[in-house]
C-alpha positions in Angstrom: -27.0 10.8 -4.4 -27.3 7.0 -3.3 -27.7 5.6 -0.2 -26.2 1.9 -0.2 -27.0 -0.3 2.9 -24.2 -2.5 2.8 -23.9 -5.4 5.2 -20.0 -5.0 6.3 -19.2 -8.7 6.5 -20.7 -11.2 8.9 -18.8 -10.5 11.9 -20.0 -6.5 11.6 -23.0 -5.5 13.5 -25.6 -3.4 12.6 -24.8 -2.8 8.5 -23.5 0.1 7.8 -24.9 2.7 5.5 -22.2 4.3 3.1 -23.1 7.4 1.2 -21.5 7.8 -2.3 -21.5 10.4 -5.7 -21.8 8.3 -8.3 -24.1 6.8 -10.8 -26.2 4.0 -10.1 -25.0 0.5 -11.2 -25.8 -3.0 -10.1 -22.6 -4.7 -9.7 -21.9 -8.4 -9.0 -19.6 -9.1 -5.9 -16.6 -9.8 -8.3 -17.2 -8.1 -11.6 -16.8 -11.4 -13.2 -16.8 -11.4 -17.1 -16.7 -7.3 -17.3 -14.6 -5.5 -19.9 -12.1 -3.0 -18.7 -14.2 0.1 -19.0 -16.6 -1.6 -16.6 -14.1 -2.1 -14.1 -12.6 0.9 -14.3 -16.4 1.6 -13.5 -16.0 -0.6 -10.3 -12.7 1.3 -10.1 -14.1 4.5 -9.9 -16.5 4.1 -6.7 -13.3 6.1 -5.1 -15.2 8.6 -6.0 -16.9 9.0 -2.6 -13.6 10.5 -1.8 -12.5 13.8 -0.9 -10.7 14.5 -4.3 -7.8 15.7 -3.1 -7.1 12.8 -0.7 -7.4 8.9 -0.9 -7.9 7.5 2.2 -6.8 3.9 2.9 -6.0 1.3 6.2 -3.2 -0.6 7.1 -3.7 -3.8 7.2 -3.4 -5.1 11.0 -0.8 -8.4 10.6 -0.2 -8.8 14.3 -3.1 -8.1 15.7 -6.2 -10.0 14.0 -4.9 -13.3 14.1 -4.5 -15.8 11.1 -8.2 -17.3 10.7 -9.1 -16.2 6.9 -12.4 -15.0 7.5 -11.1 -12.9 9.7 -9.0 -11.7 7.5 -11.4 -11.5 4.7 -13.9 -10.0 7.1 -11.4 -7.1 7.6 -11.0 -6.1 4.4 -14.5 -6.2 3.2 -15.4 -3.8 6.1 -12.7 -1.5 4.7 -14.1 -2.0 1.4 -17.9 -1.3 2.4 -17.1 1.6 4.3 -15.5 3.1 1.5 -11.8 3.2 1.9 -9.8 3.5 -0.9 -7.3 0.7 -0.2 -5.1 -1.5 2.0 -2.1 -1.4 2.8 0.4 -4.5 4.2 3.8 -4.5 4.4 6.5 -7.3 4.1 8.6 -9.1 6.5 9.6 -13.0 5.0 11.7 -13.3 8.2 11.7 -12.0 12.2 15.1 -12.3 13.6 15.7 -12.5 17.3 17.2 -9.6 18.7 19.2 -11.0 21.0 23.1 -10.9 21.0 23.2 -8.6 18.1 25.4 -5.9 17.3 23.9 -2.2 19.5 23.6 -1.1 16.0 20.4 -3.9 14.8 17.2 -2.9 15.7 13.9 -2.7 14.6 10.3 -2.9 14.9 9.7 -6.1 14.4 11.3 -9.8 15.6 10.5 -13.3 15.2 7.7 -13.2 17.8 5.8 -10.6 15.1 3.5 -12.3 12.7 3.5 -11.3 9.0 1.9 -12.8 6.2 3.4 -12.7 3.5 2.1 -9.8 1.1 1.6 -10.8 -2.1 0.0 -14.5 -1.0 -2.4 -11.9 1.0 -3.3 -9.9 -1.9 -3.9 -12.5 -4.4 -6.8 -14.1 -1.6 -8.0 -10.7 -0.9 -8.1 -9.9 -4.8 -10.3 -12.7 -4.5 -13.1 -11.4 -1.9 -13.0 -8.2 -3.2 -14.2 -6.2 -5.8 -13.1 -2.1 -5.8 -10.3 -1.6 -3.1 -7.4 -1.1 -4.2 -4.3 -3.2 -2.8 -0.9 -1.2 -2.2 2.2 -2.9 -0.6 3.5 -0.6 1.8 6.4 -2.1 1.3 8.0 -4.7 -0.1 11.6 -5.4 0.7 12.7 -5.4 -3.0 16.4 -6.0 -3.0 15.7 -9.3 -0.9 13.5 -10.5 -3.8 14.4 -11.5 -7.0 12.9 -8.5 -9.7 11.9 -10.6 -12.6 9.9 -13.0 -10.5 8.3 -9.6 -8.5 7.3 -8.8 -11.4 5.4 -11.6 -13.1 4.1 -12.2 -9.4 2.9 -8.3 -9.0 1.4 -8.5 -12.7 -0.3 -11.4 -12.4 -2.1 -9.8 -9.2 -3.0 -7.1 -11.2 -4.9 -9.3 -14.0 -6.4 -11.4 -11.7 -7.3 -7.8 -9.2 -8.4 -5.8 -12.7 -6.1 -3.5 -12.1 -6.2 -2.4 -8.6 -2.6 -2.8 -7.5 0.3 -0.2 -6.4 3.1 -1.3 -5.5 5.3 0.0 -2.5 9.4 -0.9 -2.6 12.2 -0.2 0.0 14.9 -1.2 1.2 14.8 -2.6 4.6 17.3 -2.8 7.5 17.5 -6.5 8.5 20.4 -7.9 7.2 19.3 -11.5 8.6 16.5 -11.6 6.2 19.0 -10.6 3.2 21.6 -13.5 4.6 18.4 -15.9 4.7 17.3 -14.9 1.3 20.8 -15.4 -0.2 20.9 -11.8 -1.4 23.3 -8.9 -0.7 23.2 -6.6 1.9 25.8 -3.8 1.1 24.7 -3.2 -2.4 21.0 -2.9 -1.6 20.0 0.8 -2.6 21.9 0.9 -5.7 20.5 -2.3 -6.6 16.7 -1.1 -6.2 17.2 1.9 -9.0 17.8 -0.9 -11.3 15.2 -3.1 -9.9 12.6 -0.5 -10.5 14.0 0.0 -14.2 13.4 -3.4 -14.8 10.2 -4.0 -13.3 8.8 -0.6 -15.9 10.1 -2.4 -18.3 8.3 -5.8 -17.8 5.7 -4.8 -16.9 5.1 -2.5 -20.2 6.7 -4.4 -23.1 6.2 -8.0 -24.2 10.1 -8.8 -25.4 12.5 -6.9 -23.5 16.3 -6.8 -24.0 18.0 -5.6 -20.8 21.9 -5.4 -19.7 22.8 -3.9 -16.1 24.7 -4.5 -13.3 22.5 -7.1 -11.5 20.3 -8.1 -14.2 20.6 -10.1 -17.8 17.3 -10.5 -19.8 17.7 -12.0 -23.1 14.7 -10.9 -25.3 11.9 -12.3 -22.5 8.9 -11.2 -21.2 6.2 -12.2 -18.9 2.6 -12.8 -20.2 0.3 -12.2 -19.3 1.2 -7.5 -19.2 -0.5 -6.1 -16.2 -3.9 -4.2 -16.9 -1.9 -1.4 -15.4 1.6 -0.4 -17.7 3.6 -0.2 -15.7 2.1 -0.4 -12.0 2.2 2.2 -10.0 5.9 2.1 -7.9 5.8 3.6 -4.5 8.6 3.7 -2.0 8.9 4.1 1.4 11.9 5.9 2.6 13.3 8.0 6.2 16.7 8.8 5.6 17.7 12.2 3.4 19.5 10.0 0.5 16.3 7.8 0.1 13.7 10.5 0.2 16.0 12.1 -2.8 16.0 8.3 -4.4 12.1 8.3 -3.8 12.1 11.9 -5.4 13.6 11.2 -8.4 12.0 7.4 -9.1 9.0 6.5 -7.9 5.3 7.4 -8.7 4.6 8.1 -4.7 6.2 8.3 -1.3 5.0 6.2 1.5 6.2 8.7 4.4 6.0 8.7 8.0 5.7 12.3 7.9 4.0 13.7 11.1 1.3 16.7 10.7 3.8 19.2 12.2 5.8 22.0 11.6 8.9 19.2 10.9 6.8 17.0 9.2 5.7 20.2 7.0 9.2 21.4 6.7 10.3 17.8 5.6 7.0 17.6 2.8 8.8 21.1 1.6 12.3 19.4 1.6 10.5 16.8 -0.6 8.8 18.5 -3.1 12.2 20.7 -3.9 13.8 17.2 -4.5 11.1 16.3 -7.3 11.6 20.0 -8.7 15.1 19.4 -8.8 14.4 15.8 -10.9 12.7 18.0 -13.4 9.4 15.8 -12.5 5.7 17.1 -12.0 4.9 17.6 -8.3 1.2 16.3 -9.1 2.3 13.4 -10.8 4.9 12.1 -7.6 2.0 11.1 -4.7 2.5 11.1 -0.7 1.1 9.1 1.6 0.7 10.0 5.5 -0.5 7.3 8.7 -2.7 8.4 11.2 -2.4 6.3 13.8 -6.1 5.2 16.1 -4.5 6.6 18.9 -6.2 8.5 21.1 -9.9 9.9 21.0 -11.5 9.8 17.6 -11.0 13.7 17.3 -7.5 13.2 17.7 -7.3 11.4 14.6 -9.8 13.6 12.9 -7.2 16.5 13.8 -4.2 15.0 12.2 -5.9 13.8 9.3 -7.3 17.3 8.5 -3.5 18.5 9.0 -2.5 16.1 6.5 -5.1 17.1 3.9 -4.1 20.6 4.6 -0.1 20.1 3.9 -1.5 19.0 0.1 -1.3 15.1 0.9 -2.6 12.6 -1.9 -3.1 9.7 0.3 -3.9 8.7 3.7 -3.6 5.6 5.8 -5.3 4.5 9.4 -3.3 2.3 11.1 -5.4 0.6 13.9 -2.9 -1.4 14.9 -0.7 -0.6 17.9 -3.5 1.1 19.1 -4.2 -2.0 21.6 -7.8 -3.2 20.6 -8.9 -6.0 21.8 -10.4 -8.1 19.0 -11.3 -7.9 15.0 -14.5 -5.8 15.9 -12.7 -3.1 17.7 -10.8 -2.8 15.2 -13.3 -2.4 12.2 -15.3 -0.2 14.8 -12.4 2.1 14.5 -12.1 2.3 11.2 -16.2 3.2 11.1 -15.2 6.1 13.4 -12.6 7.6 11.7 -15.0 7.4 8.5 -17.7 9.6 10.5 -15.1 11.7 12.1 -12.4 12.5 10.2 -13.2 15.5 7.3 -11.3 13.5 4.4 -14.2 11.7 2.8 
């Protein structure tokens, strides 16, 4: 067993001292010049984990403001206290609610910042070396697939390898309208998507007719180190938990750890039977939120681990801390608290 005094960015006060299984390597800050295996090597520092459960945070858009080292300084802590990954989601446009139909409503308006995920990723690929970076989620059907996909790959090359990437659907039609793509046509339009994107991301020529999508004998190049990426998707209603279910590699869920949010796990896993897939090989990912007293959020994350979770998240935002260090302090916390590590 190694001890590792690691100095959790600048702004983080005193170091924090991370305790890890693994062999002992010296590793530069970016792994520059490494073959694969070594990465993987890099890669495989998750192994301070619980094995059963990878635990990740949510990246804190509207809340830490928009000066990059704070930014940066974020996700290093993350990193050096020994969370698996990050996780940001994707809004290009916030809508004002006002005068729309009863029926629009959401989280999130035009007074909510969001940065925009892959741009994110591709500077924190940069300042990082082992965590890995999941998009929880990107509004696919807004986007256009082949030019996801040669985005998404190239973070993967230039991340070695450390990307999953999370799709759904959405339910702000303004950003659709803005984005010149169709609303009403959205969920069948993903299935293919996702086709798509497995096949660019895993074969150098591909040949591909569908509904929404013409590729005459192209490719992108450079492949991903990953073929294909890791597709997640995050889904509520009944028809896109089946969609999720018989698709995608993982399920980011906002499951709570209660007798309905076990019930609804249940509901879940008979949908990937039903698929004919492998429950071990379909992932689920649950968000404890920093709510509450630190042994609150030890409490739900043991719940989770106990339902046979693959992945957590803590999401310190929402939880009204007052600057950057508050909220890596809670993420320090839940590392000492919580029983998932």
């Amino acid at each position: 067993m190694i001890v590792l005094a690691v100095p959790v960015a600048r702004r983080v006060r005193p170091s924090v001292y991370v305790t890890c299984l693994t062999t002992e390597h010296r590793l530069d800050r970016r792994g520059v010049g490494r073959p694969v295996a070594a990465i993987r090597e890099v890669f495989d520092l998750h192994g301070c984990h619980d094995a059963v459960v990878r635990v990740g945070v949510v990246y804190p858009h509207q809340e830490i403001g928009d000066d990059p080292a704070r930014i940066v300084a974020f996700a290093q802590a993350a990193e050096d206290l020994g969370y698996a990954h990050i996780v940001a989601y994707d809004h290009v446009l916030g809508a004002d609610p006002a005068g729309r139909p009863a029926w629009w409503k959401g989280a999130y308006t035009n007074r909510d910042a969001f940065h925009e995920p892959l741009v994110l990723f591709g500077y924190l690929a940069a300042c990082t070396t082992k965590i890995e970076l999941a998009f929880g989620i990107v509004i696919l059907p807004q986007r256009q697939t082949a030019l996801v996909a040669k985005q998404v790959a190239t973070l993967d090359v230039l991340s070695r390898g450390r990307v999953r990437f999370g799709a759904g659907i959405g339910w702000n039609h303004v950003e659709y309208e803005a984005l010149g793509m169709g609303w009403r046509d959205r969920a069948k339009r993903i299935e293919e998507q996702i086709e798509v994107l497995r096949l660019l991301w895993t074969q150098e020529l591909v040949d591909y007719t569908g509904r929404w999508h013409r590729i005459d004998r192209a490719g992108i190049k450079p492949l991903p180190v990953q073929r294909p990426i890791p597709i997640w998707m995050g889904a509520d209603e009944e028809i896109a938990v089946k969609r999720v279910a018989r698709l995608a590699d993982g399920w980011f869920s906002h499951l709570l750890p209660n007798d309905g949010g076990r019930a609804a796990l249940e509901r879940f896993r008979g949908y990937v039977r039903d698929a004919g897939r492998d429950l071990a090989a379909v992932g689920v990912e649950g968000r404890v939120p920093a709510t509450g007293a630190p042994d609150e959020w030890a409490r739900k994350a043991e719940d989770f681990r106990d339902m046979g979770m693959s992945h957590l998240e803590l999401r310190t935002a929402g939880s009204k801390l007052p600057d950057l260090e508050a909220h890596i302090d809670a993420m320090r916390r839940f590392r000492e608290v919580a029983p998932v590590f």
